[in-house]
C-alpha positions in Angstrom: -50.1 -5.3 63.6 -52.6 -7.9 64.7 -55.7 -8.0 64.3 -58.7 -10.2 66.2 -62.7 -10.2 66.3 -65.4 -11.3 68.7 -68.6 -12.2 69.0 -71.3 -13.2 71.5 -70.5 -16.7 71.3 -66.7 -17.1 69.5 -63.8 -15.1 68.9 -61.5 -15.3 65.6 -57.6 -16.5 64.8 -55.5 -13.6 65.8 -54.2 -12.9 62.6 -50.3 -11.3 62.9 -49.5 -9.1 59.5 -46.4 -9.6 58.8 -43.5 -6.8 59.8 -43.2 -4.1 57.1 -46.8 -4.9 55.2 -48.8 -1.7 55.0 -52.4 -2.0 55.9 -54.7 -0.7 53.1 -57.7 -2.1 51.2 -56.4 -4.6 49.5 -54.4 -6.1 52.0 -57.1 -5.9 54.9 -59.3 -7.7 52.1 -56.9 -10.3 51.7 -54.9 -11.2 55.0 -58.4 -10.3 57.1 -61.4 -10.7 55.1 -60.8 -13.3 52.6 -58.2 -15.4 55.2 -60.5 -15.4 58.5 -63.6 -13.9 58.5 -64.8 -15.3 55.4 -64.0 -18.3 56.3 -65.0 -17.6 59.8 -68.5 -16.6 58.9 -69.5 -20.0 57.2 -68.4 -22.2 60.0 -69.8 -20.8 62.9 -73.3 -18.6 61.6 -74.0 -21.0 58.5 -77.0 -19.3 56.9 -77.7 -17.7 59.9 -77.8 -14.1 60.0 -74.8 -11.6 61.5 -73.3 -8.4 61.1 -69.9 -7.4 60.9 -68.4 -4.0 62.4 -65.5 -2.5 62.1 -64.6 1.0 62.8 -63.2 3.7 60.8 -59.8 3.2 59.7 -59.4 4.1 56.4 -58.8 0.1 55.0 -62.4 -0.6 56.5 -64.0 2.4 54.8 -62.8 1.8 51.7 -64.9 1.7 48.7 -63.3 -1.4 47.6 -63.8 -2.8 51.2 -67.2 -1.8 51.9 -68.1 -3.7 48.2 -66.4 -6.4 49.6 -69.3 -7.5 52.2 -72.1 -7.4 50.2 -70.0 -9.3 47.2 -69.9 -12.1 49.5 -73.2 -11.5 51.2 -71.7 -10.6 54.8 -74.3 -7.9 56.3 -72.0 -5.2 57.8 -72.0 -1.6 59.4 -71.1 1.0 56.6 -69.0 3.8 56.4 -71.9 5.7 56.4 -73.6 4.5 59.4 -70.7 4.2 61.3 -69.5 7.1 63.5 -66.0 9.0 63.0 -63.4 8.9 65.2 -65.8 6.1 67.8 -63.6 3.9 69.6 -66.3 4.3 72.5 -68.2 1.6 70.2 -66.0 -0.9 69.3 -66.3 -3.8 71.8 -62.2 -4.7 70.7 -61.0 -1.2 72.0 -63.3 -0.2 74.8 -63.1 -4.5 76.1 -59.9 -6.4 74.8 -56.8 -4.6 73.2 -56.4 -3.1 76.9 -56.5 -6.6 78.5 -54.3 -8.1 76.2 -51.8 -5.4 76.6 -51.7 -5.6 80.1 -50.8 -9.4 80.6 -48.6 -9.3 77.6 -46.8 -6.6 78.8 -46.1 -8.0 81.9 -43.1 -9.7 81.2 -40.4 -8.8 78.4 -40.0 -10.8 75.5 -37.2 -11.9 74.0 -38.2 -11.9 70.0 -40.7 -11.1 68.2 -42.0 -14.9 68.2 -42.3 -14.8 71.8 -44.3 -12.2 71.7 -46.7 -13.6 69.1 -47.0 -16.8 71.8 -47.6 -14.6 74.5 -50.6 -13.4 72.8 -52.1 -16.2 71.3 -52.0 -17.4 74.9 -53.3 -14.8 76.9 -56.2 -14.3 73.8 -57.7 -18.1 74.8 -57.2 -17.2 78.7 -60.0 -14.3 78.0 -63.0 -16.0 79.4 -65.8 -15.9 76.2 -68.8 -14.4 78.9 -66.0 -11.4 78.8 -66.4 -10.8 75.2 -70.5 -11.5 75.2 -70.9 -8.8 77.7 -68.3 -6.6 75.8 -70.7 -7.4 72.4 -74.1 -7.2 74.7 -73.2 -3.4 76.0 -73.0 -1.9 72.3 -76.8 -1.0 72.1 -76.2 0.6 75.7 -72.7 2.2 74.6 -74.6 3.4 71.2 -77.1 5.2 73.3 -75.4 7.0 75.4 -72.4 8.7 72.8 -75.8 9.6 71.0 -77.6 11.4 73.8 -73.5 13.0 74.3 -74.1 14.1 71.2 -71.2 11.7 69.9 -68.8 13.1 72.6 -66.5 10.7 74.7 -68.0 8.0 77.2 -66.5 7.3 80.5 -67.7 3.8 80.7 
């Protein structure tokens, strides 16, 4: 698996779990959480305010995961206020996995660690005015799976 995040202004490590490691709380915590955003978080907001989202996958929501922001005083979207089954609203699937996929996937690759390079490559080719827009259009994306009444967006 591999996870990334962005926001306005930066994007995060692309952080590869390693072959065989089940994704659950503890591990999304520690591999995610504690080893980039964390870390993340400090360096680029300071003591600036910013929110965290995530979508619904059962590591984020979590009651051990959802403790975990406020523990370490990271404002986040919680399970509670974030819709089910919403990949309409998360900038990473409705702006980046897809691009990523497609350049990746446009050649074979030969191992595994290849394939890692590929990625990290083609994730620093993605211009960062991509990813503002991708963050900027949430409020607009928000509005409109509300007024479908949380149906599916075509957008």
């Amino acid at each position: 698996m591999v996870w990334g995040g962005i926001f306005a202004d930066s994007r995060t490590n692309l952080i590869f779990v390693p072959s065989g490691v089940k994704i659950n709380s503890k591990t999304y915590r520690e591999l995610i959480l504690d080893a980039e955003v964390k870390g993340f978080g400090c360096k680029n907001f300071g003591n600036t305010s910013w929110t965290f989202q995530q979508d619904g996958a059962p590591a984020h929501t979590a009651n051990a995961t959802q403790q975990w922001f406020p523990d370490q005083k990271i404002d986040f979207i919680s399970k509670e206020e974030w819709p089910p089954s919403s990949p309409d609203l998360n900038p990473m699937d409705y702006s980046v996995w897809s691009i990523l996929e497609q350049k990746v996937c446009a050649s074979s690759h030969a191992n595994i660690s290849s394939l890692k390079a590929c990625l990290q490559q083609e994730w620093l080719k993605i211009p960062q005015d991509h990813f503002r827009r991708a963050v900027y259009q949430f409020r607009t994306r928000l509005q409109a799976v509300v007024s479908k009444k949380g149906g599916y967006i075509e957008q």
